[in-house]
N, C-alpha and C positions, 0 to 999 in steps of 0.2 A: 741690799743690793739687788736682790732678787725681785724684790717689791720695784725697782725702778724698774728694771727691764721688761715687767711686766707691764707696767706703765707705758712705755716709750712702744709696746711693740704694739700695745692697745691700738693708737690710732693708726699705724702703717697697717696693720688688717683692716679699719672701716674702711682707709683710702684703695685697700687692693679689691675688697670686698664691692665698694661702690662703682669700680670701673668696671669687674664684672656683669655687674646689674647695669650698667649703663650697656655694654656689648649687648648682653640679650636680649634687654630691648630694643635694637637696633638692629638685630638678628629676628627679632618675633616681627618686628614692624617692617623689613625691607620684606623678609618672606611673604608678608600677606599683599608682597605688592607682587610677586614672582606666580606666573602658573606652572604646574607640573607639564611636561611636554610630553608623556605618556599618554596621550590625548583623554585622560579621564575627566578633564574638565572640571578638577578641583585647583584652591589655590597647595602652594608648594609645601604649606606647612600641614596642611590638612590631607594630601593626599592618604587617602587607607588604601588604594587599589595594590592587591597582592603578588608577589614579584613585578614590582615595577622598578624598568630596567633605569630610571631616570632620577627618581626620588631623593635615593640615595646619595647618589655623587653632585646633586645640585644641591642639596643641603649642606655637603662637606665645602663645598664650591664655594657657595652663600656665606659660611660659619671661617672660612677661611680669606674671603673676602673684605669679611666684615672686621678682622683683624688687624689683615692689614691695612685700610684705607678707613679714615673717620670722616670723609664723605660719602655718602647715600647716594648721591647722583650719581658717580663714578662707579659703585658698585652693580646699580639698575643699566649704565651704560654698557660695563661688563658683560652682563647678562646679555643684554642685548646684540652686541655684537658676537657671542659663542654659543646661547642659544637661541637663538631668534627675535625677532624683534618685537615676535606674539607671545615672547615666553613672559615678559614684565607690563602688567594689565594697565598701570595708570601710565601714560602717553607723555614722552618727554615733554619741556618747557622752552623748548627752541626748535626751526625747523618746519617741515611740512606737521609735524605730530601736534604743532601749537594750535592748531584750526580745532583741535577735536577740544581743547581748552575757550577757546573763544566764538567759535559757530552756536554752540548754544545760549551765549547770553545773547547775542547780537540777532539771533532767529527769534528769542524773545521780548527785545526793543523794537527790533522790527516789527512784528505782529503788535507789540502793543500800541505800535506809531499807526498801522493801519488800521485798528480797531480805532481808535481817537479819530483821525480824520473821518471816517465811515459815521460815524456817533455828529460827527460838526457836519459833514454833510445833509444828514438827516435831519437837524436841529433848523439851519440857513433854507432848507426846500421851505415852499408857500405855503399853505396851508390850503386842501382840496374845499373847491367851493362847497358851499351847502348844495342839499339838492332843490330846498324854495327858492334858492337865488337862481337860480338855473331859467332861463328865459326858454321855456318850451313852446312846442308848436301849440295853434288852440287847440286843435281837437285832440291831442293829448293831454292837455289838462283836463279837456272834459272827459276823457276817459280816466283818469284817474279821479275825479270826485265822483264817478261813477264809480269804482272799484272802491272806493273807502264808505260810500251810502252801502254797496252789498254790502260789504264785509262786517261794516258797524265799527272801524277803524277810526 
């Protein structure tokens, strides 16, 4: 009898066990999107700075958060609106915040669309005459066969 309960109670600890681990990674991973508002200019899991008045209750905040809501965006949104909206570094996915997600590919299509054309323009220009084709005055030619006899040209 013993042997079965021991059995049955087996896998309701993996399953309590893995939802743990699943919370703290979702706890380690939202944190490393949170800054600390102590202006130390670390992120929130990483702050070391010494009596910091913020650390603390944003972690409890964070780990309590994270509890209740198994959305991530709601928790960043949280954040956002009670401590600012510089306190969570990656930039929502709706919104004015959506530019800072999409200006940079589209600043890089861009520039690679003007590089391309710049390259075709350069490719279609004529090709500069020679300087023998060049119909010069005469007594500039004969200055110039006179400068190639000096020179030995």
């Amino acid at each position: 009898m013993k042997r079965i309960a021991k059995l049955l109670l087996l896998p309701c600890l993996v399953v309590l066990l893995m939802g743990a681990d699943n919370q703290e990674a979702r706890f380690q991973n939202i944190g490393g999107k949170i800054m600390c508002t102590c202006s130390c200019a670390q992120m929130l899991l990483k702050c070391n700075h010494v009596g910091c008045p913020n650390s603390d209750q944003m972690r409890r905040e964070l780990r309590a958060a994270v509890m209740r809501t198994s959305n991530d965006e709601e928790v960043l949104n949280w954040f956002r609106a009670n401590w600012g909206i510089t306190a969570v570094v990656e930039p929502s996915t709706h919104g004015f915040e959506l530019l800072a997600w999409i200006l940079p590919a589209a600043g890089l299509g861009l520039g690679l669309l003007l590089v391309l054309l710049l390259i075709r323009s350069w490719k279609l220009r004529p090709a500069p005459a020679a300087a023998a084709d060049l119909n010069l005055a005469p007594d500039l030619e004969a200055m110039r066969a006179r400068a190639r006899r000096e020179t030995e040209l």
